[in-house]
Biopython code that builds the backbone (N, CA, C, O; Angstrom):
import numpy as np
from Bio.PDB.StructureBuilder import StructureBuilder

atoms = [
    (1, "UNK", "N", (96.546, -50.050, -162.286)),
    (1, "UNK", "CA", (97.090, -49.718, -163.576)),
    (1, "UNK", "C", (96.783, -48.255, -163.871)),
    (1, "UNK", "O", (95.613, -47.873, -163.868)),
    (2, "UNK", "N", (97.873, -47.355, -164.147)),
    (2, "UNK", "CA", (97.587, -46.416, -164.522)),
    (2, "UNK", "C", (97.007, -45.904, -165.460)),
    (2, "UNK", "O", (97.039, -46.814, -166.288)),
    (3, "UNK", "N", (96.334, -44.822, -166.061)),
    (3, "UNK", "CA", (95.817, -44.420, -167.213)),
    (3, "UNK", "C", (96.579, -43.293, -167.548)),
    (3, "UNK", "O", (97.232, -42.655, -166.723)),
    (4, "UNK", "N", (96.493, -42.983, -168.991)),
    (4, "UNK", "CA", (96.951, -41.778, -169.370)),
    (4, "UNK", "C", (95.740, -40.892, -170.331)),
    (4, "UNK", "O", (94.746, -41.445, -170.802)),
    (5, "UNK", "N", (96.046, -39.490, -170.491)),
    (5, "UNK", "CA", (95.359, -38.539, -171.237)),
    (5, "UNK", "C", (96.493, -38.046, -172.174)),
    (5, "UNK", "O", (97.559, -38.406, -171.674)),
    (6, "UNK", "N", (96.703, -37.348, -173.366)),
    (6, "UNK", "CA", (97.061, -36.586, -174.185)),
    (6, "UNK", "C", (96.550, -35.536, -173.945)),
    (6, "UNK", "O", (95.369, -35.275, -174.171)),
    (7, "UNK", "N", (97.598, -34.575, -173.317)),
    (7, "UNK", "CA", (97.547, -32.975, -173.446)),
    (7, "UNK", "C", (98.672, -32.223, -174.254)),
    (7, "UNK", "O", (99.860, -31.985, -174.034)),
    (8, "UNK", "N", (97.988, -32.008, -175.059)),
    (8, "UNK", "CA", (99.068, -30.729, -176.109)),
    (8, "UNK", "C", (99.997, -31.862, -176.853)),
    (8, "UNK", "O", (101.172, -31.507, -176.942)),
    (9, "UNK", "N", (99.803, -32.717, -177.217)),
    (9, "UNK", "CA", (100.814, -33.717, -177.680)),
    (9, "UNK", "C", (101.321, -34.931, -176.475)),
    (9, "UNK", "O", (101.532, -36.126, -176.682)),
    (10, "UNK", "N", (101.431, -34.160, -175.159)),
    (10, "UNK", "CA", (101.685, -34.831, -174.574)),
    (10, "UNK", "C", (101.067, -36.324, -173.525)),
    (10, "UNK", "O", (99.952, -36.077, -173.064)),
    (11, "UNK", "N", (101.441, -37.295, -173.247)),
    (11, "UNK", "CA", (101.026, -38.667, -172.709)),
    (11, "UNK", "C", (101.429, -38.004, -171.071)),
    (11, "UNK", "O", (102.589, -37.714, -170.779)),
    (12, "UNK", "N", (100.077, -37.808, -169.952)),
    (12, "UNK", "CA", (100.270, -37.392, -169.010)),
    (12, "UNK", "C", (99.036, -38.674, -168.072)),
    (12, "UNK", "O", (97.881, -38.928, -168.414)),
    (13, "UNK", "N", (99.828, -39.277, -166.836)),
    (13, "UNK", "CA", (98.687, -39.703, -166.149)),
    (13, "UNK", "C", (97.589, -39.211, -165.790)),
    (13, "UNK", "O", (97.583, -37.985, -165.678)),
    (14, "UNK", "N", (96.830, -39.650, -165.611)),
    (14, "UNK", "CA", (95.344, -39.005, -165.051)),
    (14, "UNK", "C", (95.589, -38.971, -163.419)),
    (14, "UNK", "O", (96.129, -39.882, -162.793)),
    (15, "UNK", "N", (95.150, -37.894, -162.923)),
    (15, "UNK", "CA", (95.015, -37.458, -161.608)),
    (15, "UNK", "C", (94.089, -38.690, -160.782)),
    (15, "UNK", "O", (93.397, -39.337, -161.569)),
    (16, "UNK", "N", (93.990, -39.038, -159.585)),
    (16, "UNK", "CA", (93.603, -39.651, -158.874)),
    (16, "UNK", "C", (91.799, -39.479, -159.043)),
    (16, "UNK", "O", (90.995, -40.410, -159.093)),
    (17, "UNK", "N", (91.507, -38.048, -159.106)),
    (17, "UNK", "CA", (90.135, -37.704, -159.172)),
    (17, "UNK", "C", (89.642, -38.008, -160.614)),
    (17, "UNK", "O", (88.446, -38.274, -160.735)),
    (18, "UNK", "N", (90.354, -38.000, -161.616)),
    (18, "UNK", "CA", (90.096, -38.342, -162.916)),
    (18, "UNK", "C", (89.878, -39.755, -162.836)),
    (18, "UNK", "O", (88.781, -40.186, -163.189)),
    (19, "UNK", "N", (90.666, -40.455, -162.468)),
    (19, "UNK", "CA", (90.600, -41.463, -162.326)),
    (19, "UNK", "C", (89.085, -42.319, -162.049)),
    (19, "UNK", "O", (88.355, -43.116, -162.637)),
    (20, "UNK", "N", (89.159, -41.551, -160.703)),
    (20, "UNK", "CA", (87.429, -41.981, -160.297)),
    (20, "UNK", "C", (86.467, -41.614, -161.377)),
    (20, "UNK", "O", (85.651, -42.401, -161.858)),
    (21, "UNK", "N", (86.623, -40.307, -161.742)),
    (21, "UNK", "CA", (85.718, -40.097, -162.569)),
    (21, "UNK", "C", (85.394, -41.064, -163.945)),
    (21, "UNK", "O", (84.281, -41.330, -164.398)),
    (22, "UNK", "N", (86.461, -41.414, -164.359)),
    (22, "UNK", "CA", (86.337, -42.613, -165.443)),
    (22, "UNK", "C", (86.105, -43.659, -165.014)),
    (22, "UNK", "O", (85.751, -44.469, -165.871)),
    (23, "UNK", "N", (86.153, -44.038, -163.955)),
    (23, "UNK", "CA", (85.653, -45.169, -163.208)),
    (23, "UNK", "C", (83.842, -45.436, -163.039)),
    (23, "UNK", "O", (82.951, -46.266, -163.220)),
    (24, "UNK", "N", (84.161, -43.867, -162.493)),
    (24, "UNK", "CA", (82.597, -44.116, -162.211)),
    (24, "UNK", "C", (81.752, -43.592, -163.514)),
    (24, "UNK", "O", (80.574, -43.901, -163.693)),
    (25, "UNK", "N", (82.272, -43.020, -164.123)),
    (25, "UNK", "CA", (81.677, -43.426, -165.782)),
    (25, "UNK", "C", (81.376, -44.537, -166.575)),
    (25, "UNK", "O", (80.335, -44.986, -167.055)),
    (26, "UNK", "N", (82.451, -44.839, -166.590)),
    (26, "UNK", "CA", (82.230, -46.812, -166.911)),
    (26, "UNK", "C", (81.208, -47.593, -166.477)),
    (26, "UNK", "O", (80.582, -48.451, -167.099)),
    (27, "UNK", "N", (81.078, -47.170, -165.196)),
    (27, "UNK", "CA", (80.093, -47.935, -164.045)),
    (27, "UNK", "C", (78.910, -47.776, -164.385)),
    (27, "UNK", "O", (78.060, -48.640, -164.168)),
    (28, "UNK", "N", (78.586, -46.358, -165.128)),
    (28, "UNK", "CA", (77.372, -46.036, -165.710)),
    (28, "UNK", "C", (76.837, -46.463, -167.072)),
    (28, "UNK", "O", (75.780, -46.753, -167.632)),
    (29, "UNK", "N", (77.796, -46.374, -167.240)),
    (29, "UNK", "CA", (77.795, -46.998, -168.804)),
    (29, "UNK", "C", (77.095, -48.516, -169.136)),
    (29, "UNK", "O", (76.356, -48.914, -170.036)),
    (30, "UNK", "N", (77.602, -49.043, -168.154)),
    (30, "UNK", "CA", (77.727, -51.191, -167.813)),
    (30, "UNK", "C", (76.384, -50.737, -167.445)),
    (30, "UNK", "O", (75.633, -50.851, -168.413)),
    (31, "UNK", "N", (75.707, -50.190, -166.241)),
    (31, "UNK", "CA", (74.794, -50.114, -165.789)),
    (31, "UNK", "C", (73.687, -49.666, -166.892)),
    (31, "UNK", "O", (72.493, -49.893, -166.695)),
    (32, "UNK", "N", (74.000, -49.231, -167.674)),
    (32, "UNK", "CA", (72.807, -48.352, -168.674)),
    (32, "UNK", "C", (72.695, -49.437, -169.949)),
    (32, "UNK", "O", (71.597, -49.705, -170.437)),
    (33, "UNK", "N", (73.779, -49.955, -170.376)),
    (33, "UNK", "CA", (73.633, -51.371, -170.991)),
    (33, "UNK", "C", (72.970, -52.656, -170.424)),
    (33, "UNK", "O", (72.386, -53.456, -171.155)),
    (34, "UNK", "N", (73.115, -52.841, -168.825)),
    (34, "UNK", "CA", (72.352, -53.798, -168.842)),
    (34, "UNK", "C", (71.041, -53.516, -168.801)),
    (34, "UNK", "O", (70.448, -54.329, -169.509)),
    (35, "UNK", "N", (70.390, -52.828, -168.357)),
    (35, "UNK", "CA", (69.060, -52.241, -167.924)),
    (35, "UNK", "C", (68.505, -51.849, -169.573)),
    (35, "UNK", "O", (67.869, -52.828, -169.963)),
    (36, "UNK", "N", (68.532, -50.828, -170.588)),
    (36, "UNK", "CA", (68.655, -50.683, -171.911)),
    (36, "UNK", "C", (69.358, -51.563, -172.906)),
    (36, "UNK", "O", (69.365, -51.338, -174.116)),
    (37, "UNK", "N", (69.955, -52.588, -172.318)),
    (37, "UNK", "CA", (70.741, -53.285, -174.001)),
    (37, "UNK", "C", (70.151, -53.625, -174.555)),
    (37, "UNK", "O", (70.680, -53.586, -175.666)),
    (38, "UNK", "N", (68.500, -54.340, -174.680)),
    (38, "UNK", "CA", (67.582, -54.714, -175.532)),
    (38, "UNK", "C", (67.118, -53.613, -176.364)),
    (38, "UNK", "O", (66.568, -53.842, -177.442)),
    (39, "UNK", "N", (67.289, -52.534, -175.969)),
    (39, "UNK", "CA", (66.240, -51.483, -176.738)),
    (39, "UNK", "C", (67.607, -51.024, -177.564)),
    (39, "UNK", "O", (67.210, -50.402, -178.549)),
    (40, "UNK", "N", (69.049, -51.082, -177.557)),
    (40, "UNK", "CA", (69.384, -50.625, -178.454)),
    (40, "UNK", "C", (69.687, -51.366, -179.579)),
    (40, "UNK", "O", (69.810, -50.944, -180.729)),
    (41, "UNK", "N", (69.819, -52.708, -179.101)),
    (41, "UNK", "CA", (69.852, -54.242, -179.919)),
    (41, "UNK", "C", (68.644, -54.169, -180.929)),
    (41, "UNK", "O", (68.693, -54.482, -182.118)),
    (42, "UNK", "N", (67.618, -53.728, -180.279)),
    (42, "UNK", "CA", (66.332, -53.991, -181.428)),
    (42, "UNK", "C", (66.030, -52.987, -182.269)),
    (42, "UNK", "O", (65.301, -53.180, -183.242)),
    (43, "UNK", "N", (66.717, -51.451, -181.900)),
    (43, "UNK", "CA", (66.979, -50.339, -182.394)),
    (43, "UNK", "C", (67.559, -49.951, -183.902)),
    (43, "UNK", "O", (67.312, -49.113, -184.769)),
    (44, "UNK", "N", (68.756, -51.392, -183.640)),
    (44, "UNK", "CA", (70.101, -51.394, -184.415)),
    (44, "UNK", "C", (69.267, -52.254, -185.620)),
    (44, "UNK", "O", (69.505, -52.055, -186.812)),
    (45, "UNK", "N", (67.890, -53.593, -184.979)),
    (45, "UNK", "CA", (67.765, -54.597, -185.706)),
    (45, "UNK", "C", (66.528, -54.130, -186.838)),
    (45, "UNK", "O", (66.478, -54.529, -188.002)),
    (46, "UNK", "N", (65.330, -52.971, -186.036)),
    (46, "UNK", "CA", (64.205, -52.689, -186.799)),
    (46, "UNK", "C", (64.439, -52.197, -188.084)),
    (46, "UNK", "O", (65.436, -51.518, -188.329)),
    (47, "UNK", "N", (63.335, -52.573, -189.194)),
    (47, "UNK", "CA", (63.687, -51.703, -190.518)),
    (47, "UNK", "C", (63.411, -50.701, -190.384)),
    (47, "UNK", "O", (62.686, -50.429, -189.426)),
    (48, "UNK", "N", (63.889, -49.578, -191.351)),
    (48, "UNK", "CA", (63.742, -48.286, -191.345)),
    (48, "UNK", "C", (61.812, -48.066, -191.229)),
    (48, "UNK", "O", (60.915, -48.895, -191.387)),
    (49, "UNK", "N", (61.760, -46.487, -190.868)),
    (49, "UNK", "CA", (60.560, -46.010, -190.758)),
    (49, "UNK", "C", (59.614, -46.581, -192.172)),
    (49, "UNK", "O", (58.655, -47.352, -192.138)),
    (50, "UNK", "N", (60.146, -46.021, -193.204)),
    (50, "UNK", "CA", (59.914, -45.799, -194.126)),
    (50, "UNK", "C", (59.615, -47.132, -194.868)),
    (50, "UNK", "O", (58.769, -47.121, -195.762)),
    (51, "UNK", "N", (60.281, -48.302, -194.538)),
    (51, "UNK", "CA", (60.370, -49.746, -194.376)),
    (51, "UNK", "C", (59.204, -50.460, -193.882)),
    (51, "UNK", "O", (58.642, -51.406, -194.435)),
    (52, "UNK", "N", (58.916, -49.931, -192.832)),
    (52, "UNK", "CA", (57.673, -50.559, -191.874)),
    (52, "UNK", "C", (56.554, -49.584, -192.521)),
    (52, "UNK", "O", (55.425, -50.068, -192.442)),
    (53, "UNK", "N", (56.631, -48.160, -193.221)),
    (53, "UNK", "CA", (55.161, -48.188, -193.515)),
    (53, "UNK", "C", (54.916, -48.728, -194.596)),
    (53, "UNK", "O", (53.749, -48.829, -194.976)),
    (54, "UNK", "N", (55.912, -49.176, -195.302)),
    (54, "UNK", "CA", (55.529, -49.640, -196.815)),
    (54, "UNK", "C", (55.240, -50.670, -196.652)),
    (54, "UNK", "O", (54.390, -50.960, -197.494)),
    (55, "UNK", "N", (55.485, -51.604, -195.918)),
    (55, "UNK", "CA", (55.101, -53.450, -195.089)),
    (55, "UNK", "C", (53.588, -52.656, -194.947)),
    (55, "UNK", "O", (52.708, -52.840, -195.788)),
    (56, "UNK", "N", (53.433, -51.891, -193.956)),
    (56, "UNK", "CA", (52.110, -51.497, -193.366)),
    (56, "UNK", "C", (50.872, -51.282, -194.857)),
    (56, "UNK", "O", (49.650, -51.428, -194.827)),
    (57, "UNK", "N", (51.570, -50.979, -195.790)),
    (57, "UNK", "CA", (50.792, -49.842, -196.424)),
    (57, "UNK", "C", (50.455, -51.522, -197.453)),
    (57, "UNK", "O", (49.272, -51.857, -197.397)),
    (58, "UNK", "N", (51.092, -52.183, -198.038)),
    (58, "UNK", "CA", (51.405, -53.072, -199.330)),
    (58, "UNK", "C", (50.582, -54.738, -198.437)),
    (58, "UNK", "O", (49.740, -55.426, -199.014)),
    (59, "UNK", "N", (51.086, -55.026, -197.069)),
    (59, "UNK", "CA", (51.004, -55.774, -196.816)),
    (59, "UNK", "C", (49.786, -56.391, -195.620)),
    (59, "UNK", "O", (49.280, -57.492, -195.402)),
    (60, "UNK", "N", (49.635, -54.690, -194.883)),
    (60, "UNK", "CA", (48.424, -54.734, -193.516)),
    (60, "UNK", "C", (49.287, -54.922, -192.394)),
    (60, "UNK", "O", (50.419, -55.391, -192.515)),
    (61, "UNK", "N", (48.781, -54.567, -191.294)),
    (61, "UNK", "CA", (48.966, -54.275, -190.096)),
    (61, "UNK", "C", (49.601, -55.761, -189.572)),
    (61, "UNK", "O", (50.709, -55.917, -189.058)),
    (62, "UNK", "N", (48.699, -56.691, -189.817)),
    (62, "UNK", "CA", (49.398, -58.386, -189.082)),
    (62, "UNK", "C", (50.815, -58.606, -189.904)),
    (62, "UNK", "O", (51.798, -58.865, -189.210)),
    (63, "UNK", "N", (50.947, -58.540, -191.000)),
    (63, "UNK", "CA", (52.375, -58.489, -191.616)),
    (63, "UNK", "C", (52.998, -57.981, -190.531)),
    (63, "UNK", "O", (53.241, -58.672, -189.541)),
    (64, "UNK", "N", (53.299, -56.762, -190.629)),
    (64, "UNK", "CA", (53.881, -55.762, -190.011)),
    (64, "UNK", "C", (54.520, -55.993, -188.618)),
    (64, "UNK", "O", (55.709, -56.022, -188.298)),
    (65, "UNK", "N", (53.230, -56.173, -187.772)),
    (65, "UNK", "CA", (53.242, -57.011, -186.420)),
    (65, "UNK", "C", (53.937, -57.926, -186.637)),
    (65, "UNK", "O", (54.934, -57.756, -185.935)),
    (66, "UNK", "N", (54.066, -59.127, -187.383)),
    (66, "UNK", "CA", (54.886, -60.012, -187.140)),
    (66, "UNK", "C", (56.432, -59.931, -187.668)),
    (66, "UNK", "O", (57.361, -60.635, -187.271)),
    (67, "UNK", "N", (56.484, -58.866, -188.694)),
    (67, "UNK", "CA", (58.042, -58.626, -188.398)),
    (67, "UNK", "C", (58.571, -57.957, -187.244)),
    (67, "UNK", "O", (59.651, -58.445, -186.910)),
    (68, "UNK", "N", (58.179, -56.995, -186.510)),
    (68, "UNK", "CA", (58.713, -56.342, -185.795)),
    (68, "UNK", "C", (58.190, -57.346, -184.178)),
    (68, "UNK", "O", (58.264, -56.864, -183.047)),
    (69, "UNK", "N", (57.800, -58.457, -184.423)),
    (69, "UNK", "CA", (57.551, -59.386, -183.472)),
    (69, "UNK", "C", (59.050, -60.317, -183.311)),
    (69, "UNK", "O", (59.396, -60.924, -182.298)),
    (70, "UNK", "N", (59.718, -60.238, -184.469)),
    (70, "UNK", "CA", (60.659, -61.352, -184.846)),
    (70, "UNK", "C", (61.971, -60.539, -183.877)),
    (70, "UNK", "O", (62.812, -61.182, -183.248)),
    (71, "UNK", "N", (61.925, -59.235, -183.920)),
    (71, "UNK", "CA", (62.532, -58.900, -183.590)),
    (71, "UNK", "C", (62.828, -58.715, -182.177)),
    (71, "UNK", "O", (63.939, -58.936, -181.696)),
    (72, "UNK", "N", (61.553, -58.199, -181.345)),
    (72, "UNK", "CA", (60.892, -58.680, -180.127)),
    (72, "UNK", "C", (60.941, -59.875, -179.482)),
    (72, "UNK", "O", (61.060, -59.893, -178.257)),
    (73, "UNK", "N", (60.879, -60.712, -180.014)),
    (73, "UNK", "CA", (61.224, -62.103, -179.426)),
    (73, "UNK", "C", (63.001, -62.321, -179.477)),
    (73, "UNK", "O", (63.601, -63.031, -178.671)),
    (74, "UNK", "N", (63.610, -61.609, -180.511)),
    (74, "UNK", "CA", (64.900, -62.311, -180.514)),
    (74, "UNK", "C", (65.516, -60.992, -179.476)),
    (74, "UNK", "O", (66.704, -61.104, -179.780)),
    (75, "UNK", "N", (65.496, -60.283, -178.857)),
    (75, "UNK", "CA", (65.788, -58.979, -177.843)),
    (75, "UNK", "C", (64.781, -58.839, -176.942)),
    (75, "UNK", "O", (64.193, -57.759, -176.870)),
    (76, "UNK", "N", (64.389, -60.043, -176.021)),
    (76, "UNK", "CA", (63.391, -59.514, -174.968)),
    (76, "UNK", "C", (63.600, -58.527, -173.905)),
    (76, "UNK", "O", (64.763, -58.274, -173.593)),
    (77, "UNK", "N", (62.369, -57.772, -173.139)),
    (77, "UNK", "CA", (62.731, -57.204, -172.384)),
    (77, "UNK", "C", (63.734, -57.888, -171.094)),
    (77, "UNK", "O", (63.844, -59.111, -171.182)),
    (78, "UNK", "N", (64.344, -57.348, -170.118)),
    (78, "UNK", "CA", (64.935, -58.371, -169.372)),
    (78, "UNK", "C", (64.119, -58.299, -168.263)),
    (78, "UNK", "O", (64.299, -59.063, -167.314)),
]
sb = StructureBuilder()
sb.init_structure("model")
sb.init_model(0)
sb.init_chain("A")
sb.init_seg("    ")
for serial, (resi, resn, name, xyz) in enumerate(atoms, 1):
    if name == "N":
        sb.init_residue(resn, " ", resi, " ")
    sb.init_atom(name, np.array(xyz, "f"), 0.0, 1.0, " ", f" {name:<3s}", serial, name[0])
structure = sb.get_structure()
């Protein structure tokens, strides 16, 4: 299946070498998600900085730990 790019307005196929190159971009991509998808999953899930020191500050350190445990358990490492 071919691909296309937009140059200047225009809908032009991608060259054979482009091609690869988006290929093997992709490839990196899949690859960097499976190996990292937990860390950006739990990234997306932690409360803000500012969130966790006020837990820290109002509530103590074991609070704290166990929210950012909840999160840890539901995004393990793989």
């Amino acid at each position: 299946m071919t691909r296309y790019k937009l140059v200047n307005g225009v809908t032009t196929p991608l060259t054979p070498e482009e091609e690869q190159a988006f290929d093997d971009h992709a490839a990196a991509e899949a690859s960097d998600l499976a190996e990292n998808g937990y860390k950006y999953a739990r990234a997306a899930e932690y409360p803000s900085i500012e969130d966790q020191l006020d837990e820290i500050y109002h509530n103590g350190i074991d609070a704290w730990k166990a929210i950012i445990k909840t999160t840890k358990d539901k995004y393990p490492k793989p």
